[in-house]
C-alpha positions as CSV (number, residue, x, y, z in Angstrom):
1,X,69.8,143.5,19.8
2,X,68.8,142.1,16.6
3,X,72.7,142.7,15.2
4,X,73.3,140.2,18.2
5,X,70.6,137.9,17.8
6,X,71.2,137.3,13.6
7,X,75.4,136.7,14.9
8,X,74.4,134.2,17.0
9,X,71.4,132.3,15.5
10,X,73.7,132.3,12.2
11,X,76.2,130.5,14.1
12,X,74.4,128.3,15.9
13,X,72.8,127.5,12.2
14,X,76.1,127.4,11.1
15,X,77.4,124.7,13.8
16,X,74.3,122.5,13.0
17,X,75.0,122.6,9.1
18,X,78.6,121.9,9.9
19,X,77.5,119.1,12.2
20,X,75.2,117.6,9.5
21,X,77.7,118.0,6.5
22,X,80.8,116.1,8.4
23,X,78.2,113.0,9.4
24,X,77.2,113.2,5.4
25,X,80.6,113.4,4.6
26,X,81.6,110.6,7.0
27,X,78.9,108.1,5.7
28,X,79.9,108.6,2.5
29,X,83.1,107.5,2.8
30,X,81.9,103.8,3.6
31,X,81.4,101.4,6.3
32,X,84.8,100.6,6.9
33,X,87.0,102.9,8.6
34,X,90.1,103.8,6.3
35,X,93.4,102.0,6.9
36,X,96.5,103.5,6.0
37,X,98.0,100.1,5.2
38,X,96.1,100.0,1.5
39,X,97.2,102.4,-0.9
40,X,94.6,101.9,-3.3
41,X,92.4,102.7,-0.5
42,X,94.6,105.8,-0.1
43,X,94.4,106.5,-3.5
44,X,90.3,107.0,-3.0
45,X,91.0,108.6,-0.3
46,X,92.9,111.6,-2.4
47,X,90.7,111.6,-5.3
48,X,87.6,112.0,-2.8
49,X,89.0,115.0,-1.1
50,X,89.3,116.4,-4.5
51,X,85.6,115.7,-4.5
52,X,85.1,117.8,-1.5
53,X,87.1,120.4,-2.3
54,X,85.3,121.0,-5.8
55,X,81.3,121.2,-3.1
56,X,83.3,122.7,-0.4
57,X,86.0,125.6,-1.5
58,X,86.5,126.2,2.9
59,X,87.7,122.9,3.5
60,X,91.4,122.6,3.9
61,X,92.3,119.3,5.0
62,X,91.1,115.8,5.5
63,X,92.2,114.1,8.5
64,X,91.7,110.6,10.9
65,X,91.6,110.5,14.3
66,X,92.0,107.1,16.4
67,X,91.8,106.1,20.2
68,X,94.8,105.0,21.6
69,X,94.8,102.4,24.7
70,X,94.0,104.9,27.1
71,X,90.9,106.4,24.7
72,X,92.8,109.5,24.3
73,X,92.6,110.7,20.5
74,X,95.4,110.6,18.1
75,X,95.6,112.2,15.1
76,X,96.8,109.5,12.5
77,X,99.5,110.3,9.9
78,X,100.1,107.5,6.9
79,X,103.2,107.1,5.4
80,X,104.1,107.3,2.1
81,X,106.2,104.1,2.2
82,X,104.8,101.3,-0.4
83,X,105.8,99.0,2.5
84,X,102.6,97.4,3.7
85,X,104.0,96.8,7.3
86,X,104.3,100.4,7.8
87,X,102.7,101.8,10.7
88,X,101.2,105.2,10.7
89,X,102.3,107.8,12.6
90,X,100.4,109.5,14.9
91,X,100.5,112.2,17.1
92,X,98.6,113.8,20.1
93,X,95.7,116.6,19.3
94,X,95.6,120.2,20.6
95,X,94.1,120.0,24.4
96,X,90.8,122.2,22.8
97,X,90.2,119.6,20.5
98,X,90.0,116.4,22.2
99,X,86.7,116.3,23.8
100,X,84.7,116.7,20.3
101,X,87.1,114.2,19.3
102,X,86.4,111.9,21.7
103,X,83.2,112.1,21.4
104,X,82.8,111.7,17.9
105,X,85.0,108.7,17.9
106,X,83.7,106.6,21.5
107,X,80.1,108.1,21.7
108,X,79.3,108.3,17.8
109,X,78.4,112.2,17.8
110,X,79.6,114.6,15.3
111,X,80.5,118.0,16.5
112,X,82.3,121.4,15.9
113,X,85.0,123.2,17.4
114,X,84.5,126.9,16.1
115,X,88.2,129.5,16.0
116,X,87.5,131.1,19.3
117,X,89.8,131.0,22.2
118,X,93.1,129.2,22.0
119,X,91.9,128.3,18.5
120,X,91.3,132.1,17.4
121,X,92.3,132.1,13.8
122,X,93.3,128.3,13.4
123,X,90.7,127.2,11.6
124,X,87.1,125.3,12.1
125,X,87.4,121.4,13.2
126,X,84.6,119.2,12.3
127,X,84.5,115.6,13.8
128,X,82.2,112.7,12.8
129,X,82.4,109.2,13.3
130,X,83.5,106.9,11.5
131,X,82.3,103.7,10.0
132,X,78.7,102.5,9.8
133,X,76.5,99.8,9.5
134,X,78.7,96.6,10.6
135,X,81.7,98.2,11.6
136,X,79.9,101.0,14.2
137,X,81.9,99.9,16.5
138,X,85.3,101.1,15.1
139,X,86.5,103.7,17.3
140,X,88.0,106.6,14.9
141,X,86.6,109.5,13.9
142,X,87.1,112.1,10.4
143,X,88.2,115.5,11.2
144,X,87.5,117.9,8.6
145,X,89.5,121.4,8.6
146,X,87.8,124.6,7.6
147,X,88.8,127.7,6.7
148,X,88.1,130.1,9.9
149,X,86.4,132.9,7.6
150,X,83.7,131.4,6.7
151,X,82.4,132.1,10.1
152,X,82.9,135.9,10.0
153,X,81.6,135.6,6.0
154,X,78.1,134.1,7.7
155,X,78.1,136.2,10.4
156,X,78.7,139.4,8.5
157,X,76.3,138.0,5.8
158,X,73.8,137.6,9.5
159,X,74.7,141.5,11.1
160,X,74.5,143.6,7.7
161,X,71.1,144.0,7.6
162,X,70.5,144.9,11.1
163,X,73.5,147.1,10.8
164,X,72.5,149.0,7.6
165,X,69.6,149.8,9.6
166,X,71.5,151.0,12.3
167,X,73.2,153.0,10.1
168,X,70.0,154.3,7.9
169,X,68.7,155.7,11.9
170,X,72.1,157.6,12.4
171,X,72.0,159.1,8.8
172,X,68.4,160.1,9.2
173,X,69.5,161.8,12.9
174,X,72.4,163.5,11.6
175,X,70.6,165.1,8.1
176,X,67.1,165.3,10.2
177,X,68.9,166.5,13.0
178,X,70.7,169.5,10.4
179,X,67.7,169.9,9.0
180,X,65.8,170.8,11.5
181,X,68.5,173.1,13.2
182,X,68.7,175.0,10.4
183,X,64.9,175.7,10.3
184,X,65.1,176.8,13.6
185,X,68.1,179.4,12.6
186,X,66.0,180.5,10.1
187,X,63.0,182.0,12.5
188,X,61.4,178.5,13.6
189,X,59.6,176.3,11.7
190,X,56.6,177.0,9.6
191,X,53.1,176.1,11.3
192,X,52.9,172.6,10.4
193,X,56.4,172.1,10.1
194,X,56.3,169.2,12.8
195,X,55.4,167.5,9.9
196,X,59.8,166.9,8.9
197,X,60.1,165.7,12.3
198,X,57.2,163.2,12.0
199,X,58.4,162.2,8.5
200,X,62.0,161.6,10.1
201,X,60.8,159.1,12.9
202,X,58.7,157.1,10.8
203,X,61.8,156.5,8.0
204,X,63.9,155.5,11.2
205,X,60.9,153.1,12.8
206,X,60.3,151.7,9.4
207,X,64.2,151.1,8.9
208,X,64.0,149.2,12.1
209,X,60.3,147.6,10.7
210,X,62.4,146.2,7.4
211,X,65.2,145.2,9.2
212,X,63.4,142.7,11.4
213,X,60.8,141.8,8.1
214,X,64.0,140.7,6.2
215,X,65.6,138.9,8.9
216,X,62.5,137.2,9.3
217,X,62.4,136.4,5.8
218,X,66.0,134.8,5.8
219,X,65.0,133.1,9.4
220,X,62.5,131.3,7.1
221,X,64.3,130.5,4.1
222,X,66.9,129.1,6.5
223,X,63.9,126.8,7.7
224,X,63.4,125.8,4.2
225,X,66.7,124.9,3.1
226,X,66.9,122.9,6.3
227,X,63.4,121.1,5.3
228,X,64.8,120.6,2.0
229,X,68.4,119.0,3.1
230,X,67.3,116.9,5.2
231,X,65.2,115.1,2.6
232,X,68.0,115.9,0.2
233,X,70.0,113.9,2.9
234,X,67.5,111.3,2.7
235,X,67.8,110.4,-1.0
236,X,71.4,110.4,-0.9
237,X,71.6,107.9,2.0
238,X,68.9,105.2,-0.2
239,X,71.4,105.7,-3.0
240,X,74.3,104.6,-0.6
241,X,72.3,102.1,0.5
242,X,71.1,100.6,-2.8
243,X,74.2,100.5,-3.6
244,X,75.7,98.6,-0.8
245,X,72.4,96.4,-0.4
246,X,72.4,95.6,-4.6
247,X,76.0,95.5,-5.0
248,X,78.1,94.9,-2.0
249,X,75.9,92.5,-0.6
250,X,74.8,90.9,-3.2
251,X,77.2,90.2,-4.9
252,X,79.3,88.7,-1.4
253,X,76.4,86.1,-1.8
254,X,76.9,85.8,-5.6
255,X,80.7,85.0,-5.1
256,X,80.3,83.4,-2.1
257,X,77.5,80.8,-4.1
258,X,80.8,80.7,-7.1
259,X,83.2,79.9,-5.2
260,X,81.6,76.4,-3.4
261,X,81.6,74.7,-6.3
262,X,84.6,74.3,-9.0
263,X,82.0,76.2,-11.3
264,X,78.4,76.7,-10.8
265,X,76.6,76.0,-14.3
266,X,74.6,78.3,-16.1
267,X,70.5,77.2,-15.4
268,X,72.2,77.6,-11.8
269,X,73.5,81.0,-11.9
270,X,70.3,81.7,-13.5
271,X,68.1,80.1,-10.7
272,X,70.7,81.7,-8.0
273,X,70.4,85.5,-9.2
274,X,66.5,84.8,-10.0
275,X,66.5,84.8,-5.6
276,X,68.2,87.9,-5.3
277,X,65.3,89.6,-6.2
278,X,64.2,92.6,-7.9
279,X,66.5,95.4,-8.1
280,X,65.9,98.6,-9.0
281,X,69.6,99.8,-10.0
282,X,71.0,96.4,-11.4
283,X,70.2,95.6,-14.9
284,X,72.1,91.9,-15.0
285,X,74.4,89.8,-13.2
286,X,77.4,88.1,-15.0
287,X,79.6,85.4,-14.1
288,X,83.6,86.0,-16.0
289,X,85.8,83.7,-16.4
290,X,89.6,83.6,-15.6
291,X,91.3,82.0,-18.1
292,X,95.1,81.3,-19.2
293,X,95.7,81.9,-22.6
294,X,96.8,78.4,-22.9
295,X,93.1,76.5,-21.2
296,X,91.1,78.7,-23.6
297,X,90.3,75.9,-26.1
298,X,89.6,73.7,-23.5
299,X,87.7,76.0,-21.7
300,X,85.9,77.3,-25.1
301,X,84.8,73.2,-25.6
302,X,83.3,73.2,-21.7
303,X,80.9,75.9,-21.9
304,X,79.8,74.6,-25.4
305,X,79.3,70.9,-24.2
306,X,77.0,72.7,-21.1
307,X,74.2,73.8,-23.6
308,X,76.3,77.2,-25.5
309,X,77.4,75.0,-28.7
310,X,77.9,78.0,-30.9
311,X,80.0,79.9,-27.6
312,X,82.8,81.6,-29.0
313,X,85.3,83.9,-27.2
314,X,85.3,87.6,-28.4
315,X,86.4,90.8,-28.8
316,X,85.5,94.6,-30.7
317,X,86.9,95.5,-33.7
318,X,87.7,98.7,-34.8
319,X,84.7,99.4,-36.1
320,X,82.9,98.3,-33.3
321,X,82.1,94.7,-34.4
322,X,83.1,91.6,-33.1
323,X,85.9,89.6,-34.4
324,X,88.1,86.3,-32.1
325,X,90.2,87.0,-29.7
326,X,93.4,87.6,-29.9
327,X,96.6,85.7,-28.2
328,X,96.9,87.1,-24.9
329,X,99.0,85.5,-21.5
330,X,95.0,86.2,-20.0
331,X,91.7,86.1,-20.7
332,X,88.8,87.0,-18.8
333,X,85.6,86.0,-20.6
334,X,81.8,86.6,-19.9
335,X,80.4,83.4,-19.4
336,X,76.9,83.8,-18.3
337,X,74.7,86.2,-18.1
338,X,71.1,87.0,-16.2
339,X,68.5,87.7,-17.0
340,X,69.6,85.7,-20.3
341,X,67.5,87.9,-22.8
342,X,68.8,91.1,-21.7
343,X,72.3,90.2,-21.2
344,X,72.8,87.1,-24.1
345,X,74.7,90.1,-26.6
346,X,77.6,90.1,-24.0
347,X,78.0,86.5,-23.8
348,X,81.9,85.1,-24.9
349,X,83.1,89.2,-24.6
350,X,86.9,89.2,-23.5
351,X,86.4,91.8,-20.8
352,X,90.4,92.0,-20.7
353,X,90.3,93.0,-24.5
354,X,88.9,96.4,-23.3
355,X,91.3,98.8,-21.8
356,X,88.7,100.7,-19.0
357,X,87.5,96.5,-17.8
358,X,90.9,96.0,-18.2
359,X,92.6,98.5,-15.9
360,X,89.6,97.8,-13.6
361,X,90.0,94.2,-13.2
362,X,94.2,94.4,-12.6
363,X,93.1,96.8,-10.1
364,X,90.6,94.7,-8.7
365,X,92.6,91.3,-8.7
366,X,95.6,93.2,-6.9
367,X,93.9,94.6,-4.0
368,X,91.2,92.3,-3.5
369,X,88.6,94.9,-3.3
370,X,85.2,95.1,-5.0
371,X,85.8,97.9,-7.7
372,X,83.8,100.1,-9.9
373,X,85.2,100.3,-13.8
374,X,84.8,103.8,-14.8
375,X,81.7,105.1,-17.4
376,X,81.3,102.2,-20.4
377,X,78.8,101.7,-23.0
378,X,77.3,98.5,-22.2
379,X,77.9,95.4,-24.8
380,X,75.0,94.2,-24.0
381,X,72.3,97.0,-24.2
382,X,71.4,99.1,-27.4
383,X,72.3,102.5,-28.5
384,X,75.1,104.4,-26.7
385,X,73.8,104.3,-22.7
386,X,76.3,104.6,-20.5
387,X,76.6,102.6,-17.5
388,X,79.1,100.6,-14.5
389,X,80.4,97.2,-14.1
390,X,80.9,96.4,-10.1
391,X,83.1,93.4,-10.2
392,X,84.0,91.6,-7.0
393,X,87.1,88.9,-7.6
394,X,86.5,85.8,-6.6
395,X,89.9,83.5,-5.4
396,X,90.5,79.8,-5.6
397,X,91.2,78.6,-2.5
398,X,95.0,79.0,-2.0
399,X,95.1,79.4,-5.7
400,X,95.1,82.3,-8.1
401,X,92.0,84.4,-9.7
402,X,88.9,82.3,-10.6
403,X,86.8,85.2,-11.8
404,X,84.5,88.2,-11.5
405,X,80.4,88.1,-10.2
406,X,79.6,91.5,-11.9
407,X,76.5,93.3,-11.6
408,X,75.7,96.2,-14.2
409,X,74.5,99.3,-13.2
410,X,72.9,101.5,-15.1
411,X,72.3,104.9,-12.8
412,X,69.9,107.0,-15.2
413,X,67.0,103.6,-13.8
414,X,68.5,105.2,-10.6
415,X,67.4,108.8,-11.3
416,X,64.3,107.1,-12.3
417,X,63.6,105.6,-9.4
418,X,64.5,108.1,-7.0
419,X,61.7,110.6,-9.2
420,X,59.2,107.8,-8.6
421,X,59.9,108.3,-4.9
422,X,59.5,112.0,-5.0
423,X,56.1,111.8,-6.7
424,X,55.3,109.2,-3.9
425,X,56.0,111.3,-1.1
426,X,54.8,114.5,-3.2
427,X,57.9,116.5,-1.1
428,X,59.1,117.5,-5.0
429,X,62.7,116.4,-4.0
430,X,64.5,114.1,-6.1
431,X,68.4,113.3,-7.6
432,X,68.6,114.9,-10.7
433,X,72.6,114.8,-11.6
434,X,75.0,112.3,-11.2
435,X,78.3,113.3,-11.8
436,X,82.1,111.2,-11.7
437,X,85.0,112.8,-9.7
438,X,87.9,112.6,-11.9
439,X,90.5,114.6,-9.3
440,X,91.4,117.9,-9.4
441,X,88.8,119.9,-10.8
442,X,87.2,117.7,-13.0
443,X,83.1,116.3,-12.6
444,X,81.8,114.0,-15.4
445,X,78.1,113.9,-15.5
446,X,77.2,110.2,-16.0
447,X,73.3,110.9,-15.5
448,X,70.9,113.8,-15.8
449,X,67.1,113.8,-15.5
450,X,66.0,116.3,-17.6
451,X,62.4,116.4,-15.9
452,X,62.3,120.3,-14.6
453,X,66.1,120.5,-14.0
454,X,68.6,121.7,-16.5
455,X,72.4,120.0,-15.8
456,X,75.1,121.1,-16.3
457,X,77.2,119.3,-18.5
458,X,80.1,121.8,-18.2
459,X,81.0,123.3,-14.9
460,X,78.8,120.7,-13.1
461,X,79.4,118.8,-9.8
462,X,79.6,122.7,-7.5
463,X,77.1,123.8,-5.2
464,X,74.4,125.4,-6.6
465,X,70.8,127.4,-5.8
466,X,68.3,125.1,-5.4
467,X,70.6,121.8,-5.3
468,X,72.1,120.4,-2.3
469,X,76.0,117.9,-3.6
470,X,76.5,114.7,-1.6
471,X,79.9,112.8,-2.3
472,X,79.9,109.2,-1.9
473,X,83.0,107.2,-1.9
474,X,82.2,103.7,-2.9
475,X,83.5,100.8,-5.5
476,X,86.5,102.7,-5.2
477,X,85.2,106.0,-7.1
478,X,84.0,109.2,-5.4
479,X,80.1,110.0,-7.0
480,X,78.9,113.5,-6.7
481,X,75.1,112.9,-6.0
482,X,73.0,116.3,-6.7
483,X,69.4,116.7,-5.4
484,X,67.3,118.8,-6.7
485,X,64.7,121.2,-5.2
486,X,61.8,120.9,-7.9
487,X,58.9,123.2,-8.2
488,X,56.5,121.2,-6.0
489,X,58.8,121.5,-3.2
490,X,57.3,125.3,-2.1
491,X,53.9,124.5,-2.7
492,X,54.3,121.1,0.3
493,X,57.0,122.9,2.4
494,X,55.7,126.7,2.0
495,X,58.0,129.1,3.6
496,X,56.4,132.1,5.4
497,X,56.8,135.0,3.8
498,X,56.0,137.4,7.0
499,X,53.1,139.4,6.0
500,X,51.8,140.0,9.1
501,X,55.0,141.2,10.6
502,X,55.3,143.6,7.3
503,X,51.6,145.0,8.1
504,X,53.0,145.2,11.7
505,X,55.8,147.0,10.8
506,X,53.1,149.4,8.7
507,X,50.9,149.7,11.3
508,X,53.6,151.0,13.6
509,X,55.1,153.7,11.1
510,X,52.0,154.9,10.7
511,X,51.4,154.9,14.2
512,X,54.6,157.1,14.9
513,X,54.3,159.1,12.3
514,X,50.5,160.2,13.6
515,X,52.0,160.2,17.7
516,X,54.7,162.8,16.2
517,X,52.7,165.0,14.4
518,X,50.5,165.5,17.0
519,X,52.8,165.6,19.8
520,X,54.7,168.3,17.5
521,X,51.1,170.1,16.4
522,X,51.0,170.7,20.3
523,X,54.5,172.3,20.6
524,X,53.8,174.4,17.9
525,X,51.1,175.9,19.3
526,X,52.8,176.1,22.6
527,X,55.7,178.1,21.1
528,X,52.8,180.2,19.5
529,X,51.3,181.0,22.8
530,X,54.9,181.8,24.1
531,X,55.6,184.0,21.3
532,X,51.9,186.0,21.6
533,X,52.5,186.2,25.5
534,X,56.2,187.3,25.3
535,X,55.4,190.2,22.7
536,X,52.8,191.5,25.0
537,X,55.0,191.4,27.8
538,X,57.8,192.8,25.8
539,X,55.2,196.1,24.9
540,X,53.7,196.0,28.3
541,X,57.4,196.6,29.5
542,X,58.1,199.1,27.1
543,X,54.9,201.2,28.3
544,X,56.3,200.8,31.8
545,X,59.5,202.2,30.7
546,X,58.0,205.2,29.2
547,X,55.6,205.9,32.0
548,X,58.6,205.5,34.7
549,X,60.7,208.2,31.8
550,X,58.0,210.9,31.9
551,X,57.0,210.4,35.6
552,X,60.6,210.3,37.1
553,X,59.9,207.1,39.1
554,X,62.6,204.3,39.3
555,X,61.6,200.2,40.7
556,X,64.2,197.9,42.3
557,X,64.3,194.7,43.7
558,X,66.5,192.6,46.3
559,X,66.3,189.4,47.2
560,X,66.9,189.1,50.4
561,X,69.0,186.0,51.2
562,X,71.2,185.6,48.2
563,X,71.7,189.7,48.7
564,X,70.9,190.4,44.8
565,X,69.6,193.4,43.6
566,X,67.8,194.5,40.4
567,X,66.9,198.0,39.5
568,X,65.0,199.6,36.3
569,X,67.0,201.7,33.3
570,X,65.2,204.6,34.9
571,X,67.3,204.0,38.5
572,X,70.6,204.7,36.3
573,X,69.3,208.0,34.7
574,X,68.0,209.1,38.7
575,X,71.2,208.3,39.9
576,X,73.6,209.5,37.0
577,X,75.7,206.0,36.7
578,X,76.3,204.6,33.3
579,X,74.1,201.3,32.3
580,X,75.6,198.1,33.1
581,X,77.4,199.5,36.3
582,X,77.1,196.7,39.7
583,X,73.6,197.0,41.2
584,X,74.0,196.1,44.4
585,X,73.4,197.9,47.8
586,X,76.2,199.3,48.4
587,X,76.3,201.0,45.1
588,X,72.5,202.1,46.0
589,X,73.5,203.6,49.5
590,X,76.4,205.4,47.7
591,X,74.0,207.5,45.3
592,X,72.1,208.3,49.0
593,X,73.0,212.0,50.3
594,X,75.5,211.1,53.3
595,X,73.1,213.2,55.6
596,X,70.0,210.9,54.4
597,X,71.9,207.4,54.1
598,X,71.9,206.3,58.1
599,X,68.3,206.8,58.3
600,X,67.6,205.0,55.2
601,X,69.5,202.4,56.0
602,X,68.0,201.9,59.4
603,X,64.2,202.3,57.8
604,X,65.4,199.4,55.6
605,X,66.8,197.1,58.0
606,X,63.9,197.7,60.5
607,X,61.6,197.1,57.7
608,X,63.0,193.5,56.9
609,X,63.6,192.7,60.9
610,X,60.0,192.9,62.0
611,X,58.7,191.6,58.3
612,X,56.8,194.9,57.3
613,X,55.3,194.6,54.0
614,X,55.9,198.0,53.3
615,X,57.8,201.1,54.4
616,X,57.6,204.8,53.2
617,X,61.2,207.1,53.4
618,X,61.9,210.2,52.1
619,X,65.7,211.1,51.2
620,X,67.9,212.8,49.0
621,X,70.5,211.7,46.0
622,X,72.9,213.2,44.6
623,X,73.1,212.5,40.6
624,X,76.5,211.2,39.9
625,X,76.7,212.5,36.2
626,X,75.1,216.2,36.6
627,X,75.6,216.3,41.1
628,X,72.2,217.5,41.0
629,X,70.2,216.7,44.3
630,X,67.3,214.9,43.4
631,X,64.1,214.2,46.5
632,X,62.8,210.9,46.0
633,X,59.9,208.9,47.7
634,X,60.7,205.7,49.0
C-alpha cells in the first residue's frame, strides 16, 4: 500500500512540477509569441533551448503549437529559408495530445500529458501558454518534450523505500523462519526462546515503522521545496518584470519622446528621464547619435553650440585612454547622458568604435528589435564592473537610423535589491547568481552575491541543492537567474521532521515485541504441559502393557459405524499373529475356535442391537503361531 501510495503521490508531484516549470518556461520566453518569420528571433530561440537543456538534461525538444480556423492545434514547423515570406509548416498533433493542447493555447492552462497509453514510451508533453501581459490573447501554446524515464527515475526514487522494506520483512521470514525450524529439529526451543520469535517481529514491524518515518520525511521536504519554488518563482517573475517595466517600457516612452521632435535637447532629456522615476536596476539613460561620417563636424559644432563647448567625439586607445575618432562610413556617438554626474565620463564615446556595441547595434538597427549588448565594462562608472547597455533604435520617419535611447544596467544593484526584499519578507529567499547563456554548454556568471552563497564561477548555471534556475529570454539573450535557499529559509518555513510518527513507530515495536513474548511465554508453557502429560501417559501405558503381559489379558476396541477395530500388542501374542497384521473383525473371528465363533458372534451382535453396555462370553482360540487352545473371558 505505501509502494502504491509514494508511485502515485510522486507522480502527481511530478505532474504539478512539470506543470509549473513549462508556465516558468513559457513566461520567460517573453510577451510576444514567437514568429517564425524573424530569424534573429529564431536565433534566441536556439540559444535559449541551449539554456534549457544545460537546467533541464530530460528535455528533448522545443516546440510551438498554433490554432488553426477550426481551433484545432497544429504543431508549427519554421523553415530554414532566409525568405521572409516563408510560411511555416505545420502539421496536425497526435489525437492523445490535443486536448492539453488546446487547452493550454484557448483556455491559458498549462498541462501534462504523461507516456501511458498510446503514448507508452514516446516521451512526456508539457504545454503552456503562450504570451503574456499584452499579448494574452495570442492563441499558441509551447510544448516541451521530455524524456519518458524521468517518470520511472521518480517513481523508482518514490517505491524503493517502501520496497526495501518489503524486502527487509521477506529476508527476516526466510532467515527467522530457518532459524527457528532448525531449533525446533534440534529438541525445541530453549525456555525462553520465544524471545527469537519476538525479536523477529519487532525488526519486521519496525522495518515497516522506518519505511513510513522516511517517506514521511521526503513527503515533507517535498513540501518545502515546493514552499521554497514558489517564492523562488516569485523573484524570478519581479526580475522579468523589472526588466520589462525599466527597460521595455521605458524606454518605448524614451524613444517615443526622441522621435517627436528632430532632436530633443539636453536640459530636456534630462527633465524627461528625471519623470521616469526611480529605478532600482537602471543606473543612466543615454541618448546616441547616428551619424554619417561626413555630418560629424557639423554635428560635433551643434552639440557644442547647445551648452557642451569643449564636446569632442571619442574613442579607446589601446591602452585604454581616449584618443579622436577615427574615419569611419558611421558613427554612433553618446550625446547625453542622465543623471549628468554619473554618466558625464561617457559623454562624446563612439559606441560603433567598440566591437561588443558595435555588433549589438548592427544587430539592433537590422531587426528593429530592442537588444541587449553582451557583458561590458561601463565607460562611465569606475573600476572594472561589469554591466548591459539595452538599446532600442529609434527611425526617422520614412528615413534611415536616428539613434539609440539606452538604459544601463548594472545587475549586481539587482542582486542587491532582490536581498533587500528577502530581508523584507524575512522568507530568506533571494537571487544570488546571475549567469549569461552563451549556447551549448557555456554559462557566464555576470553577478554573484557573495552574502551566504558561494557561486560558481566554473560549472555554474546547472541545477543545484538548495537553488532553484529560471531562464529568461529577453533583449535578445537568454539569463539564467539562480535563487537561493539561504539559511533563514528553515527557521520561517520549518519542515516537520516526524517525530511523533518515529515515537509512534517505537511505541509499536515495543508493543509487538512485548504481545510476542508473551503470547510465545504461553506456548512454551503449553508445550511443557503437553510434554509432562504425554510422558506420563507414555509410562502409564507402559505399566498397562506389562500388567496385560503378566496377567494374560488382551483390550480391543471397534467403532461401530466406520467398522474399525483396535486391539492391544498383548491381542497379537494371545492370538499367535505377527504385529502389524489387519485388525479387523474378521481377522478377530478367525482366531475364534470354529465351535465357539457362531455364538460369539451372535452375543456380539445382540449386544450392539438392544444397546447393552456390557456383555460377558466365554470361548476358545486357537493360537496361530504355537495352535495352542487358549480359554478366554469376554
Amino acid at each position: 500500500f505505501l509502494t502504491f501510495e509514494n508511485s502515485y503521490r510522486e507522480e502527481a508531484r511530478l505532474k504539478r512540477e512539470l506543470t509549473d516549470w513549462g508556465a516558468q518556461i513559457a513566461r520567460g520566453m517573453g510577451e510576444k509569441t514567437p514568429s517564425c518569420a524573424d530569424r534573429y528571433e529564431l536565433e534566441g530561440i536556439r540559444e535559449h533551448f541551449s539554456a534549457l537543456k544545460r537546467i533541464y538534461p530530460p528535455l528533448r525538444a522545443l516546440r510551438f503549437i498554433d490554432l488553426d480556423g477550426e481551433g484545432a492545434p497544429l504543431l508549427r514547423i519554421c523553415s530554414e529559408s532566409r525568405d521572409k515570406n516563408a510560411r511555416p509548416l505545420s502539421r496536425p498533433l497526435p489525437e492523445e495530445l490535443r486536448t492539453a493542447a488546446t487547452r493550454a493555447a484557448r483556455e491559458r492552462e498549462a498541462g501534462v500529458v504523461m507516456p501511458y497509453g498510446p503514448r507508452r514510451g514516446k516521451g512526456i508533453a508539457v504545454f503552456a501558454p503562450l504570451g503574456h501581459g499584452r499579448y494574452s490573447g495570442m492563441e499558441a501554446a509551447l510544448l516541451l518534450d521530455l524524456d519518458p524515464s524521468l517518470v520511472s527515475e521518480r517513481i523508482w526514487k518514490a517505491a524503493r523505500l517502501p520496497l526495501a522494506a518489503v524486502a527487509a520483512i521477506c529476508l527476516l521470514a526466510i532467515f527467522g523462519g530457518a532459524f527457528l525450524r532448525g531449533a525446533f529439529r534440534s529438541g525445541g526451543p530453549a525456555r525462553g526462546g520465544g524471545k527469537a520469535e519476538a525479536l523477529i517481529a519487532s525488526l519486521a514491524f519496525g522495518s515497516i515503522a522506518f519505511a513510513f518515518y522516511f517517506s514521511y520525511l521526503n513527503q515533507s521536504a517535498a513540501q518545502s521545496d515546493l514552499i521554497f519554488y514558489r517564492i523562488a518563482e516569485r523573484r524570478a517573475n519581479q526580475m522579468a518584470r523589472l526588466l520589462n517595466n525599466s527597460c521595455e517600457i521605458k524606454l518605448e516612452t524614451l524613444a517615443s519622446f526622441i522621435s517627436t521632435g528632430d532632436l530633443a535637447r539636453e536640459k530636456e532629456f534630462a527633465a524627461f528621464t528625471r519623470l521616469l522615476g526611480d529605478d532600482p536596476l537602471v543606473k543612466g539613460w543615454e541618448w546616441v547619435s547616428a551619424v554619417r561620417g561626413s555630418d560629424l563636424a557639423d554635428f560635433e559644432a551643434k552639440v557644442r553650440s547647445e551648452g557642451r563647448p569643449g564636446f569632442t567625439p571619442w574613442e579607446k586607445d589601446g591602452s585604454g585612454g581616449r584618443t579622436a575618432v577615427g574615419e569611419r562610413e558611421n558613427y554612433y556617438i553618446v550625446t547625453y547622458v542622465s543623471p549628468v554626474e554619473k554618466g558625464e565620463g561617457a559623454m562624446g564615446f563612439d559606441m560603433g568604435s567598440d566591437p561588443v556595441r558595435r555588433r549589438v547595434i548592427e544587430k539592433s538597427i537590422a531587426s528593429g528589435r530592442t537588444l541587449a549588448t553582451d557583458p561590458v565594462t561601463l565607460v562611465q562608472d569606475s573600476g572594472e564592473e561589469k554591466g548591459f547597455l539595452i538599446l532600442k533604435p529609434v527611425f526617422r520617419q520614412g528615413a534611415g537610423i536616428k539613434g539609440f535611447v539606452i538604459a544601463r544596467l548594472a545587475l549586481s544593484d539587482l542582486l542587491a535589491y532582490s536581498e533587500a526584499m528577502s530581508r523584507d519578507d524575512g522568507a530568506g529567499v533571494s537571487i544570488a547568481e546571475i549567469y549569461l547563456a552563451r549556447g551549448g554548454d557555456q554559462a557566464e556568471l555576470l553577478a554573484c552575491s557573495a552574502a551566504g552563497h558561494e557561486c560558481k564561477r566554473e560549472g555554474g548555471g546547472r541545477q543545484s541543492e538548495g537553488s532553484y534556475l529560471f531562464p529568461l529570454s529577453v533583449f535578445g539573450k537568454t539569463f539564467i537567474v539562480a535563487v537561493h535557499r539561504g539559511g533563514s529559509f528553515n527557521a520561517v518555513y520549518p519542515p516537520d521532521r516526524g517525530f511523533g510518527i518515529l515515537i509512534s513507530g517505537f511505541f509499536l515495536v515495543y508493543a509487538v515485541y512485548s504481545l510476542v513474548s508473551a503470547l510465545a511465554a504461553r506456548g512454551e508453557a503449553l508445550e511443557e504441559l503437553v510434554e509432562e502429560r504425554t510422558a506420563a501417559l507414555r509410562e502409564r501405558e507402559g505399566a498397562l502393557k506389562e500388567a496385560q503381559e503378566i496377567a494374560r489379558l488382551g483390550s480391543w476396541v471397534l467403532d461401530v459405524p466406520s467398522g474399525v477395530l483396535t486391539w492391544s500388542d498383548q491381542v497379537y501374542r494371545l492370538f499367535g499373529l505377527p504385529f502389524g497384521y489387519p485388525q479387523t473383525y474378521a481377522a478377530f473371528l478367525e482366531a475364534v475356535h470354529p465351535d465357539d465363533r457362531e455364538g460369539l458372534d451372535a452375543a456380539y451382535s445382540s449386544s450392539v442391537a438392544e444397546g447393552l453396555e456390557k456383555y460377558e462370553y466365554e470361548h476358545r482360540v486357537i493360537n496361530r503361531e504355537t495352535g495352542e487352545i487358549l480359554y478366554l473371558h469376554e
